[in-house]
C-alpha positions as CSV (number, residue, x, y, z in Angstrom):
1,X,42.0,-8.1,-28.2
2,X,43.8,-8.4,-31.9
3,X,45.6,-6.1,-33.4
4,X,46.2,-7.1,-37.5
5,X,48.5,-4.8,-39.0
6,X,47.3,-5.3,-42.8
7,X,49.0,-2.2,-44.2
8,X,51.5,1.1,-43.2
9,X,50.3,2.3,-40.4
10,X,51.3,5.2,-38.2
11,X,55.2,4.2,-36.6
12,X,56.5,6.1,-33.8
13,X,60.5,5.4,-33.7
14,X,62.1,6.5,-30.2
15,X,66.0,6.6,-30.8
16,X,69.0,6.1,-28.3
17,X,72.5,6.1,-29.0
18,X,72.5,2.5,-29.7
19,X,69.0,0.6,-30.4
20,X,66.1,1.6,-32.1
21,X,62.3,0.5,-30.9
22,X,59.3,0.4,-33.1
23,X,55.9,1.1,-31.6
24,X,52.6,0.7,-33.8
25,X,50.1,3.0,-33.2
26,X,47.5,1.7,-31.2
27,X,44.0,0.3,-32.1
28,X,41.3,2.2,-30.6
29,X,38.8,0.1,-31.2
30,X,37.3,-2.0,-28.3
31,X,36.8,-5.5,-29.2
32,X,38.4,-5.3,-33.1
33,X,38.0,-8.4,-33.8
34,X,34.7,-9.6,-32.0
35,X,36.4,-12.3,-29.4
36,X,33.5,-11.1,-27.3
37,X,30.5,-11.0,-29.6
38,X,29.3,-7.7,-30.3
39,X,30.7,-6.1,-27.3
40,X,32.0,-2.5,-27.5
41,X,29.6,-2.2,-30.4
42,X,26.3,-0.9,-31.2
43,X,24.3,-2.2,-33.4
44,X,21.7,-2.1,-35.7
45,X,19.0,-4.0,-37.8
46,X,19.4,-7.5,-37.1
47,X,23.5,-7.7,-36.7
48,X,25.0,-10.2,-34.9
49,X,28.0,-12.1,-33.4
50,X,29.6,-14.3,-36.0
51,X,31.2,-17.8,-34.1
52,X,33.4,-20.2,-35.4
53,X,32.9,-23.3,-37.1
54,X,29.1,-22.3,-38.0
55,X,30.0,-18.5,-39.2
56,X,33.4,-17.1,-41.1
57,X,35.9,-16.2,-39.2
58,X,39.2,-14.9,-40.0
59,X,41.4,-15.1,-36.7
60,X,40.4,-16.2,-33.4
61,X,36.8,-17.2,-32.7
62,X,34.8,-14.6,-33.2
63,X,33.4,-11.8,-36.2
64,X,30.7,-9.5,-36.8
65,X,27.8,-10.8,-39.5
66,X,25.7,-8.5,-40.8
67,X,22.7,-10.5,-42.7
68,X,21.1,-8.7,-45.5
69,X,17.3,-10.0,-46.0
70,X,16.8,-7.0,-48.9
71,X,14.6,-3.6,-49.2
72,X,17.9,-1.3,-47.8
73,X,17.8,-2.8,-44.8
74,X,21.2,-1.7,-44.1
75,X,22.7,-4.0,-41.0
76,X,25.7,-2.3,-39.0
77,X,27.7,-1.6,-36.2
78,X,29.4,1.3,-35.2
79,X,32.0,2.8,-32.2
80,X,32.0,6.3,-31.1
81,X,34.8,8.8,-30.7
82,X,35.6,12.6,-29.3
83,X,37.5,14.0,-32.3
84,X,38.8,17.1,-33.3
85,X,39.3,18.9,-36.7
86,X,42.3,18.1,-38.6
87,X,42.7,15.0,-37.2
88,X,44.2,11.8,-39.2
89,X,41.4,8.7,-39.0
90,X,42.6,5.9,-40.6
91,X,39.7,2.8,-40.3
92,X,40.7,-0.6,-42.1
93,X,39.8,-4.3,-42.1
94,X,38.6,-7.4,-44.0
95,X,35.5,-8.2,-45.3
96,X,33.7,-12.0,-46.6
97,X,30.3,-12.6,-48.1
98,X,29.9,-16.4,-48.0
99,X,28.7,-16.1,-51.4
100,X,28.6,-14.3,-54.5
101,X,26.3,-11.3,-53.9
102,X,23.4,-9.8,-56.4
103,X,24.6,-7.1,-58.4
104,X,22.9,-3.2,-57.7
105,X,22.9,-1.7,-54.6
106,X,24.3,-4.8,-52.3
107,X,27.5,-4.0,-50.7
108,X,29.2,-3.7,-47.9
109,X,32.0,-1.2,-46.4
110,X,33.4,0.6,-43.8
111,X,32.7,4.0,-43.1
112,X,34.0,7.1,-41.1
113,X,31.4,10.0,-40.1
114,X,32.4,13.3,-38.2
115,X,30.0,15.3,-36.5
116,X,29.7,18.4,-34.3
117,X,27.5,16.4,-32.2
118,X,24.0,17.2,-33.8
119,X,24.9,17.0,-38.0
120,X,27.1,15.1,-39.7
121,X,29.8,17.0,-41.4
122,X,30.7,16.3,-44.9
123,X,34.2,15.2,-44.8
124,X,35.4,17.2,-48.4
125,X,37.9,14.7,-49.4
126,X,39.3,11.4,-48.8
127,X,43.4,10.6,-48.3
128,X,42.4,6.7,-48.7
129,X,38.3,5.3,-50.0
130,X,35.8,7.9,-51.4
131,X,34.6,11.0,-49.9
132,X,30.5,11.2,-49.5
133,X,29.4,14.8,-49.2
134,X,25.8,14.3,-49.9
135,X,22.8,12.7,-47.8
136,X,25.0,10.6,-45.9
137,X,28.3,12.3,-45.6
138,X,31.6,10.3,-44.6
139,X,34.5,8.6,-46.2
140,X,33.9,4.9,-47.6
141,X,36.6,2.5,-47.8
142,X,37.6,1.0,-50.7
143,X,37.5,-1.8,-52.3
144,X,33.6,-2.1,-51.6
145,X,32.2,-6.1,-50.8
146,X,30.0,-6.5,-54.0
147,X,29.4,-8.9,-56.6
148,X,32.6,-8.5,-58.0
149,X,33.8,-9.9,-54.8
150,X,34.6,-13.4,-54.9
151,X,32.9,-16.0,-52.0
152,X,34.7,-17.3,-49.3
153,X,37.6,-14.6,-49.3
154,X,38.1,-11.9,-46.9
155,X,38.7,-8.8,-48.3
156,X,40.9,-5.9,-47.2
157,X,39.1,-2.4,-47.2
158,X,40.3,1.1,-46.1
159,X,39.2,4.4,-45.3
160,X,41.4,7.7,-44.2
161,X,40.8,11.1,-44.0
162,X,41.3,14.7,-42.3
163,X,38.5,15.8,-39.8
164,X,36.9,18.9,-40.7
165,X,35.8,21.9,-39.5
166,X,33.3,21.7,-36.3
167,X,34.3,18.1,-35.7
168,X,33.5,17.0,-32.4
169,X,33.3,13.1,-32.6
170,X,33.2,10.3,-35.2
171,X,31.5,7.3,-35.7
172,X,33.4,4.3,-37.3
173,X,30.7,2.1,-39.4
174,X,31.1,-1.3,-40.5
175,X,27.8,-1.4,-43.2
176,X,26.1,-3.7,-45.4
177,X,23.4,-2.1,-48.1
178,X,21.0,-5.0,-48.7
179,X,18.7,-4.3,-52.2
180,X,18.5,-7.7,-51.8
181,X,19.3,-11.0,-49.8
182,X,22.8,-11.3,-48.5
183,X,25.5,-11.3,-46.0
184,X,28.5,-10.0,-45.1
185,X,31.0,-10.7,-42.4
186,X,33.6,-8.1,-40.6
187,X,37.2,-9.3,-39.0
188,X,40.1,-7.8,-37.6
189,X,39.5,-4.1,-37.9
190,X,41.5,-1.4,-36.9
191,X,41.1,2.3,-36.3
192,X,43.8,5.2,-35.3
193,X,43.9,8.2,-35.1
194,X,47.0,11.5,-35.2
195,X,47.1,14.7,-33.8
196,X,46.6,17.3,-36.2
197,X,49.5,18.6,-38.5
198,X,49.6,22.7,-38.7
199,X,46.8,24.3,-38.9
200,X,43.1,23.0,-39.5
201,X,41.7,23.4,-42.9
202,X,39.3,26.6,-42.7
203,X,35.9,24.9,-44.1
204,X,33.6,28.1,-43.4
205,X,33.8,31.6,-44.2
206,X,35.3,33.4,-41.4
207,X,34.4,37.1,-43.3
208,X,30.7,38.5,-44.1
209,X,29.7,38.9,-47.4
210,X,30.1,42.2,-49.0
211,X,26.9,44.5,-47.7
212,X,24.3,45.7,-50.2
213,X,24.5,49.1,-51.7
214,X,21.5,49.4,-54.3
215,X,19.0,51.6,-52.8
216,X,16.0,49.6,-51.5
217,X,13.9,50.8,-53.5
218,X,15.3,49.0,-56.4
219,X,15.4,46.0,-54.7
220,X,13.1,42.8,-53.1
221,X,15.4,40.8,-50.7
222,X,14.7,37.6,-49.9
223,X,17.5,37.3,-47.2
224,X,20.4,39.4,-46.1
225,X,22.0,39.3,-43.2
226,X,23.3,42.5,-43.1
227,X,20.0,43.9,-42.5
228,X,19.7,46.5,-45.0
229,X,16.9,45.4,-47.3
230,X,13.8,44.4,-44.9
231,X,13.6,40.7,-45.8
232,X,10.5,39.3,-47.9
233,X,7.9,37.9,-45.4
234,X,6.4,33.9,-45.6
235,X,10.0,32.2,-46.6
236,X,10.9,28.9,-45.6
237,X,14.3,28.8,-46.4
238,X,14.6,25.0,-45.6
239,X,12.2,22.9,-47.6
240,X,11.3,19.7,-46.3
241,X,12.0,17.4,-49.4
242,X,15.4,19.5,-49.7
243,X,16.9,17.7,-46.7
244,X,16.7,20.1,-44.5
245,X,19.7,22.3,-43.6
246,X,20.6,25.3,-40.9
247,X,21.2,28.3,-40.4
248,X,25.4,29.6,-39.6
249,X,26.6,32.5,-37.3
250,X,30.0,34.0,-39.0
251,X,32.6,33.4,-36.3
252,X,34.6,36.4,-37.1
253,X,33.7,38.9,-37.3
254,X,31.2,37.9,-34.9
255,X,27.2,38.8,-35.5
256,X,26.0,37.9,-39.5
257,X,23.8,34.8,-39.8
258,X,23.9,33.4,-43.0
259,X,22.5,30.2,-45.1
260,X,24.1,26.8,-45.2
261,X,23.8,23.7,-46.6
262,X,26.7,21.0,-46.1
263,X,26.4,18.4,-49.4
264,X,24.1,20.6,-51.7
265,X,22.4,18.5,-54.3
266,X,19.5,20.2,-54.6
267,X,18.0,23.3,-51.6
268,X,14.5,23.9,-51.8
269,X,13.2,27.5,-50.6
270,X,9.6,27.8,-50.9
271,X,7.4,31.1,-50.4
272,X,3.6,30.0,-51.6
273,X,0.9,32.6,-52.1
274,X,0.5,34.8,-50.3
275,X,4.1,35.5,-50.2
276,X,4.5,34.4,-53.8
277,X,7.0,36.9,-55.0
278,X,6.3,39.2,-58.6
279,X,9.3,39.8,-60.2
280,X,8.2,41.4,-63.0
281,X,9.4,44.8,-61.9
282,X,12.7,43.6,-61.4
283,X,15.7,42.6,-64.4
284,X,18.0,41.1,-62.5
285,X,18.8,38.8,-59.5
286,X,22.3,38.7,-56.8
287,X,23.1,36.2,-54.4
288,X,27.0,36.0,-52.7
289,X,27.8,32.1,-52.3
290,X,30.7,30.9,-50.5
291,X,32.5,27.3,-51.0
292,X,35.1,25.2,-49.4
293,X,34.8,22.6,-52.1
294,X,32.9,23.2,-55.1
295,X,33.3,24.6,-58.9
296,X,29.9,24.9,-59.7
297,X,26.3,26.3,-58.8
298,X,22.7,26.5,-60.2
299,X,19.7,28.6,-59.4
300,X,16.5,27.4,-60.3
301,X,13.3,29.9,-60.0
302,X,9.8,27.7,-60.3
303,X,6.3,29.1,-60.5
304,X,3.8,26.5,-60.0
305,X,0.2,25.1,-61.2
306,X,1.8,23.8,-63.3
307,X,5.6,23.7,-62.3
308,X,7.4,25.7,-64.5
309,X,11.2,25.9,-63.5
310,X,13.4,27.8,-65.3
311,X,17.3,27.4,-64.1
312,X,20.4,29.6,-64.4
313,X,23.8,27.4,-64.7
314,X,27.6,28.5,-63.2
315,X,29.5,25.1,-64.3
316,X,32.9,24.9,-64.3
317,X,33.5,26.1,-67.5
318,X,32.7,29.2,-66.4
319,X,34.8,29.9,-64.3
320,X,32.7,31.8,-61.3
321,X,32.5,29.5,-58.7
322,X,36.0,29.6,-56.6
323,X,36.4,28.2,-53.3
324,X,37.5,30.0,-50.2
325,X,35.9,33.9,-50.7
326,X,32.8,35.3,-51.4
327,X,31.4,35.3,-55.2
328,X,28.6,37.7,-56.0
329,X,27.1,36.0,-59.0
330,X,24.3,39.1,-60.8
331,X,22.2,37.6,-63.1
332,X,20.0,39.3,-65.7
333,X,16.2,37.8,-65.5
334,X,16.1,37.5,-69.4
335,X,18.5,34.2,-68.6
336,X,16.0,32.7,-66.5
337,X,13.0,33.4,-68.8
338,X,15.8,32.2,-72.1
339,X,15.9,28.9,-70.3
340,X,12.1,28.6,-69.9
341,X,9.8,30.9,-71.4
342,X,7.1,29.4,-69.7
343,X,7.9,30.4,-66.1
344,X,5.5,32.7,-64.5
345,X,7.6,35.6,-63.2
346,X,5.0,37.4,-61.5
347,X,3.9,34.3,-59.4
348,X,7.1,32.8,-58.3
349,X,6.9,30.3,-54.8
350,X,10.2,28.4,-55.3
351,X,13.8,29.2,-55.4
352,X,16.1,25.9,-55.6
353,X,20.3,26.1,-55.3
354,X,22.1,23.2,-57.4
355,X,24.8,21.5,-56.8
356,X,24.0,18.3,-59.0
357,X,24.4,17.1,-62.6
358,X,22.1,18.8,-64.0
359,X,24.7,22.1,-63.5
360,X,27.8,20.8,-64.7
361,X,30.7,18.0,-65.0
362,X,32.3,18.9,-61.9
363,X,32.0,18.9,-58.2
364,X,28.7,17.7,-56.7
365,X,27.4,17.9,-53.0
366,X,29.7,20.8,-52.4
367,X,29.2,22.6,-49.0
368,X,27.3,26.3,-49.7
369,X,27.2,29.3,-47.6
370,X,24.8,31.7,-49.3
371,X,23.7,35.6,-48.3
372,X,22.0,38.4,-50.0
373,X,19.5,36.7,-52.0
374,X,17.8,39.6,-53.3
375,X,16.0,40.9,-57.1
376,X,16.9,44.4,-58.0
377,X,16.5,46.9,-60.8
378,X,19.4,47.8,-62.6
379,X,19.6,50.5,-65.1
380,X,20.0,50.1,-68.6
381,X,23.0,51.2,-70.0
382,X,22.6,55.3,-70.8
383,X,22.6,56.1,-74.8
384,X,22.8,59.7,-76.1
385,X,20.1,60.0,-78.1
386,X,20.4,63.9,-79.1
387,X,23.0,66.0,-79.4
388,X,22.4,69.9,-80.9
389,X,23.3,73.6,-80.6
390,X,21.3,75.9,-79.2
391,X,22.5,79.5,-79.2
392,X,25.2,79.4,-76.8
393,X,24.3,75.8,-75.4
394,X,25.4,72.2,-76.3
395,X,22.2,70.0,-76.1
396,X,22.1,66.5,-74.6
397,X,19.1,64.5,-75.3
398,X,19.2,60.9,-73.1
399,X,16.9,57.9,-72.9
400,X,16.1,57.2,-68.6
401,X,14.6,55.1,-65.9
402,X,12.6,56.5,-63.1
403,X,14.6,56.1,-59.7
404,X,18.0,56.7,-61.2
405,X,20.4,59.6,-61.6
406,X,22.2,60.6,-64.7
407,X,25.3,62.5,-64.2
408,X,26.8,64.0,-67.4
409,X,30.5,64.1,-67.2
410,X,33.6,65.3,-69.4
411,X,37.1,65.2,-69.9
412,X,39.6,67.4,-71.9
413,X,41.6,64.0,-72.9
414,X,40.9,60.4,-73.4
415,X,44.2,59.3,-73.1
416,X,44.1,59.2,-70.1
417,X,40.9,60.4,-69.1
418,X,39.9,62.5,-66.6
419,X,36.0,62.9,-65.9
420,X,34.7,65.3,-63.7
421,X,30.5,65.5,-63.0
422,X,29.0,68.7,-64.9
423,X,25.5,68.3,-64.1
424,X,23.3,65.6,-62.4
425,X,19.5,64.8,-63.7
426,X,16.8,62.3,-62.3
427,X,15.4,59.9,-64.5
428,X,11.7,60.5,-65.5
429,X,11.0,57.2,-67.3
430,X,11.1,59.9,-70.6
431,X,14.0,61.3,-72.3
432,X,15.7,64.1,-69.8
433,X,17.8,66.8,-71.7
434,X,21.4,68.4,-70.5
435,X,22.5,72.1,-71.2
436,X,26.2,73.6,-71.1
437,X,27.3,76.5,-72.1
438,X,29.7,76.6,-74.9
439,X,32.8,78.7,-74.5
440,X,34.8,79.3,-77.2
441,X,37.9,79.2,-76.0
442,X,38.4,76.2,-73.9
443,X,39.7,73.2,-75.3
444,X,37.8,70.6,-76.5
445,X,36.0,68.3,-74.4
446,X,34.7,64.9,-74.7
447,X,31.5,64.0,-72.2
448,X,29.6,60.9,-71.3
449,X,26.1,59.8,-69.3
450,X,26.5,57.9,-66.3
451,X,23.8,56.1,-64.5
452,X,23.1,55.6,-60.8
């Protein structure tokens, strides 16, 4: 069994009085540098033991060859770990193609993947490589094996990173991505891990989002946990050519279910007729995201035959989309209809979340925790239309919306104000009128329509 030491690794230093002794960390890896074949190793799609003379081999006798014969075949090997979150994996080696490979998508790499046992978990960020959040979440070492690599020359790759949240094992990857004929070759790898440092980084929302107060009779929910709204019947909140995607308890406090989906490009929720959804009688739409790693966020609403998608943006310019805490993003349906006048609001049977480039510059395949998907009616801002004496009464004349109430208030002062309620109306659709008697000798007062 090797051990290659090809860069810093972790150094524990016991001290006495007089000497000092250095102990590398160890390799956890069985069979690093494949003396034994392919031993300790599972593999897949045609790789093999590499020997020497007959195959490249960088120390000892043995390495791992991964033959490419093109169409993504994708040769590999991998070794399985228990793991926990916050955890330091470091996974590095060397890396030959016997000669120069095609350009495109031929490479090869290693690659760390955590996983609660069932789903990879997308790994945020990378200390060392590059940090895949989407359809196949990990952390790639880096330099890749490509056709800016040059033949005959092992090359020395890296990957590093902190395991997140829900991480119950990892898988260590040596890959090769074959468009096209090639071949790569693995040698002298090594893998550690540390314990974790502090705390581990809190990936998930550990609070509900805030619950609904619109009266339901304003509102069509699609989904909301808190179980105030009965919830839209026929939706499939997990679309097939989405990627799929789960469902998440909140751990604390314990009891709300809400949506997930780890490495959002693109989330397909379909409801097709019957349970297309009119929103016609609705001007605006809410949904509460929650993010440990993104900056931005689209919402896409799609009637279909023929598909006509019309799509909200949040990119980072703006400013909404913070990591870490609930963000209640209210959005008026004019925007979606601005963006495509086309779409059919009264036949609706698609809602898509974006994380992709078609939001934004910044962040993509960020992880999403979504609740309270709902349209609403909200009520226009209140205009005075009217205001007249009659006999010993001020007049109020106000513009209104049926299923709202309009409270006329007033103040003796606008600096600072002071508003008290003076009398409450319900909307009628038609212009409701508000009467107060006018005494003489009170001070002036300044009033106002409020809307709920």
């Amino acid at each position: 069994m090797k051990n290659h030491l090809a860069s810093p690794l972790l150094v524990v230093v016991p001290v006495t009085l007089a000497t000092a002794t250095v102990a590398l960390a160890q390799n956890l890896l069985d069979n690093p540098g494949f003396e034994s074949g392919t031993s300790g190793w599972i593999t897949f799609n045609g790789a093999a033991a590499g020997t020497a003379p007959t195959d490249p081999v960088r120390t000892g006798s043995g390495s791992l060859k991964l033959p490419g014969f093109g169409g993504f075949g994708v040769p590999g090997a991998y070794q399985t770990f228990p793991a926990s979150p916050g955890e330091l994996w470091d996974f590095q080696g060397y890396m030959l193609t016997p000669s120069t490979l095609p350009g495109g998508a031929n490479f090869g790499l290693l690659k760390i993947v955590w996983s609660d046992g069932t789903v990879d978990i997308p790994p945020g960020s990378a200390l060392v490589g590059n940090a895949n959040n989407g359809q196949f979440p990990g952390i790639e070492s880096q330099p890749f094996l490509d056709a800016n690599s040059t033949p005959n020359t092992w090359v020395y790759t890296r990957a590093a990173g902190i395991a997140p949240s829900g991480t119950t094992q990892v898988k260590l990857f040596c890959l090769f991505v074959d468009q096209n004929a090639g071949t790569a070759y693995f040698d002298d790898l090594q893998a550690t891990n540390a314990p974790p440092v502090g705390p581990p980084p809190i990936d998930f929302p550990t609070n509900n989002a805030p619950v609904p107060t619109i009266p339901a009779s304003r509102v069509l929910a699609m989904y909301n946990s808190s179980g105030v709204y009965p919830n839209h019947p026929g939706i499939n909140w997990y679309a097939s050519w989405s990627g799929g995607g789960s469902n998440f308890t909140i751990t604390n406090p314990p009891g709300s279910v809400v949506l997930r989906k780890l490495g959002l490009t693109f989330w397909g929720v379909e409801f097709y007729n019957p349970n297309h959804i009119d929103a016609t009688p609705y001007n605006m739409f809410h949904v509460d995201v929650w993010t440990p790693n993104a900056n931005q966020f689209g919402i896409q609403l799609v009637s279909l035959n023929p598909t006509r998608p019309a799509q909200v943006n949040f990119p980072p310019s703006t400013g909404r989309i913070v990591s870490n805490q609930w963000v209640s993003l209210d959005i008026p349906l004019s925007a979606f209809t601005a963006a495509n006048p086309n779409t059919v609001m009264s036949m609706l049977e698609q809602l898509l979340f974006l994380d992709d480039a078609t939001v934004g510059p910044g962040v993509t395949g960020g992880n999403f925790y979504v609740d309270n998907v709902f349209f609403y009616i909200a009520a226009t801002p209140p205009q005075i239309q009217n205001v007249t004496r009659s006999g010993g009464n001020l007049t109020f004349q106000v513009a209104s919306q049926s299923g709202f109430d309009y409270v006329l208030q007033a103040t003796p002062s606008l600096s600072p104000p002071a508003w008290t309620n003076v009398q409450t109306n319900a909307g009628t659709g038609g212009t409701i009128t508000f009467s107060v008697p006018i005494n003489p000798n009170a001070l002036a007062r300044f009033y106002r329509v409020e809307v709920r």
